[in-house]
DOVEXFI-104262 format. One record per residue (C-alpha): residue number from 1; residue in three letters; z, x, y. Coordinates in Angstrom, 1 decimal. Layout:
BEGIN
[NUM, 'ala', [Z, X, Y]];
...
! end
This chain:
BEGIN
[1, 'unk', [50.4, 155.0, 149.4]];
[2, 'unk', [49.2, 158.5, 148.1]];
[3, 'unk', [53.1, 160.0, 149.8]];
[4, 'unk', [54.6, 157.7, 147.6]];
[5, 'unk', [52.8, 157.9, 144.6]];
[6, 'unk', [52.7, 162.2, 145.1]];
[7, 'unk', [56.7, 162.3, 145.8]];
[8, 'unk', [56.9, 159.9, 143.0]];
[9, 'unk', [54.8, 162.5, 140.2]];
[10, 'unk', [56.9, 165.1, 141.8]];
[11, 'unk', [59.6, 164.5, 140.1]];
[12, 'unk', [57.7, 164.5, 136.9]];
[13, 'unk', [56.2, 167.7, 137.9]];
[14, 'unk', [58.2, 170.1, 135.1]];
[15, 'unk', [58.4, 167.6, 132.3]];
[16, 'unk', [56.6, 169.0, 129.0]];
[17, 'unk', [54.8, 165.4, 128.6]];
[18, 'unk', [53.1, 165.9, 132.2]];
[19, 'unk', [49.9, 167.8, 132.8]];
[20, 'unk', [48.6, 168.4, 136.1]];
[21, 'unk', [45.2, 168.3, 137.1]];
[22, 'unk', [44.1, 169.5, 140.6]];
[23, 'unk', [40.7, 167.8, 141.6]];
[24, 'unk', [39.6, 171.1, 142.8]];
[25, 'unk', [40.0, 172.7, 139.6]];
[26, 'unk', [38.5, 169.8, 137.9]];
[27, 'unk', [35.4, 169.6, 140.2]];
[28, 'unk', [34.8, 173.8, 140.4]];
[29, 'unk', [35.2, 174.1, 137.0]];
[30, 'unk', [35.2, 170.7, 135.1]];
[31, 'unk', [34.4, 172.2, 131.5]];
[32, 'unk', [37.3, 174.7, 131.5]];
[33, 'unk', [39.4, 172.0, 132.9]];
[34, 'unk', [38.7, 168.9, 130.5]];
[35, 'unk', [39.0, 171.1, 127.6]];
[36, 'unk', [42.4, 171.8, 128.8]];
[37, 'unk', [43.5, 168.3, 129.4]];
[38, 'unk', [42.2, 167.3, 125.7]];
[39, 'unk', [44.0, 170.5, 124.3]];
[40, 'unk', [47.0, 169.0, 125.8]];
[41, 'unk', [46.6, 165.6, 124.6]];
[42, 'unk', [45.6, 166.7, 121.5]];
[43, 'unk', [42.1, 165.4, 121.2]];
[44, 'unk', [38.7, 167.5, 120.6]];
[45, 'unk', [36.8, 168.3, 123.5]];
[46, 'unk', [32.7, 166.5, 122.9]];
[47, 'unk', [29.8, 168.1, 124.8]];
[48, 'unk', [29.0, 164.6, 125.9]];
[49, 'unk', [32.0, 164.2, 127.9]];
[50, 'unk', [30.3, 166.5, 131.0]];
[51, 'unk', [27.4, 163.8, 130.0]];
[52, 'unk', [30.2, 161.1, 131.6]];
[53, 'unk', [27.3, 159.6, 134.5]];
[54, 'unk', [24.9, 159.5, 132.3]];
[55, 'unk', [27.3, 156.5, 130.0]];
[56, 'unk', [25.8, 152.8, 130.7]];
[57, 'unk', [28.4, 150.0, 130.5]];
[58, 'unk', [30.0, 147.3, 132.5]];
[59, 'unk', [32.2, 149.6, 134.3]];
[60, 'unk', [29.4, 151.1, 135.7]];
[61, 'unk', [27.6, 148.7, 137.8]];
[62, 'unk', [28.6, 148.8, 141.2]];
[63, 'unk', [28.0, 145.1, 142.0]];
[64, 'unk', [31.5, 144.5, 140.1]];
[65, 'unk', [33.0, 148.1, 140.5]];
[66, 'unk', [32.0, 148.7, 144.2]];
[67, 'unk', [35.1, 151.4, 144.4]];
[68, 'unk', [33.7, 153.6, 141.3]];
[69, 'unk', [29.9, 153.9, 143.1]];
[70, 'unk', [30.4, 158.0, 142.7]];
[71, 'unk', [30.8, 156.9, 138.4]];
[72, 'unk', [27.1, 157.3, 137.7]];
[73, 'unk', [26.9, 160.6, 139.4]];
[74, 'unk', [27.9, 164.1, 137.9]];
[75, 'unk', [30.8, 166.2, 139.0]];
[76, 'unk', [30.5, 167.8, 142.1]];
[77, 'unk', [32.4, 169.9, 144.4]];
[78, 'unk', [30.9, 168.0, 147.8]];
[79, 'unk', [34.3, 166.2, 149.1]];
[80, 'unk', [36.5, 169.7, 148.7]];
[81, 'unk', [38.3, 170.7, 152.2]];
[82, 'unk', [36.2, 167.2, 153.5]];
[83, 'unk', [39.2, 165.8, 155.4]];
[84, 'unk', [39.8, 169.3, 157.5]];
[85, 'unk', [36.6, 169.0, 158.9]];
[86, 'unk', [36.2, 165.3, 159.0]];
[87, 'unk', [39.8, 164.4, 160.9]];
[88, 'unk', [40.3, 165.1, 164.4]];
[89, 'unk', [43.2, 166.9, 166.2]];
[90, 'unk', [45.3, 163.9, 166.3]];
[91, 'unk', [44.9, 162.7, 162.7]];
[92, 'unk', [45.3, 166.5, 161.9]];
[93, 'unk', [48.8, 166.6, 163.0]];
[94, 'unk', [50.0, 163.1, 162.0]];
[95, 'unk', [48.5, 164.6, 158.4]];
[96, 'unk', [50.5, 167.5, 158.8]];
[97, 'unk', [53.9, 166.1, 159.8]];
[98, 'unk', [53.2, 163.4, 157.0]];
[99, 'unk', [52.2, 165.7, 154.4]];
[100, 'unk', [52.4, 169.4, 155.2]];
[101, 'unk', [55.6, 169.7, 152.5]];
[102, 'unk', [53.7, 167.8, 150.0]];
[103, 'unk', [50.4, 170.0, 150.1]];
[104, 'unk', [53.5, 173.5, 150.3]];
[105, 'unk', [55.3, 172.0, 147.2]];
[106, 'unk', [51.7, 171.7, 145.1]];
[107, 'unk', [50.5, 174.8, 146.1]];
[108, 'unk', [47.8, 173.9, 148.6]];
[109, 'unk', [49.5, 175.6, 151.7]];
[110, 'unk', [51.5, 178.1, 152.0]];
[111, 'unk', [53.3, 177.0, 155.2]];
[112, 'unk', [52.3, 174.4, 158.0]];
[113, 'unk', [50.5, 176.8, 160.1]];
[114, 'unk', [47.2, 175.4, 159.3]];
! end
């Protein structure tokens, strides 16, 4: 799914109504990089949007939202480069062959010699 829905953005990729937003930039430098998406959309940044985890509400308890567990925590920087250590040779190269253009045309690699 995540080929499909990247090639499908791609396209979108130079249109003045699209903002990209790299999860590395968002979890190194999350300030800089929500003020930016709110400039963008127009909208004040508020201190108490780096206060996100700290929000009660439905959408935070993970007995109904077992996929958003990682919600009540603050931004961190833990899962960055996770899946180059965390795959083995084999799932390395079907990743590569699958996606090595993908991560070139975003920036992430410059070629597939990684």
């Amino acid at each position: 799914r995540w080929i499909n829905d990247i090639n499908a953005g791609l396209h979108w990729l130079n249109d003045p109504r699209v903002f990209v937003v790299k999860y590395e930039n968002l979890v190194l430098n999350p300030q800089d990089t929500i003020r930016s998406v709110l400039d963008f959309l127009d909208e004040p940044f508020e201190d108490s949007v780096m206060n996100h985890y700290k929000v009660s509400g439905p959408s935070r308890d993970i007995k109904n939202y077992p996929n958003n567990i990682k919600a009540n925590d603050p931004i961190n920087d833990k899962s960055i480069g996770r899946w180059k250590k965390e795959l083995n040779e084999d799932q390395l190269a079907f990743f590569k062959k699958e996606c090595g253009e993908i991560l070139i045309k975003l920036g992430y690699e410059k070629d597939c010699n990684w």
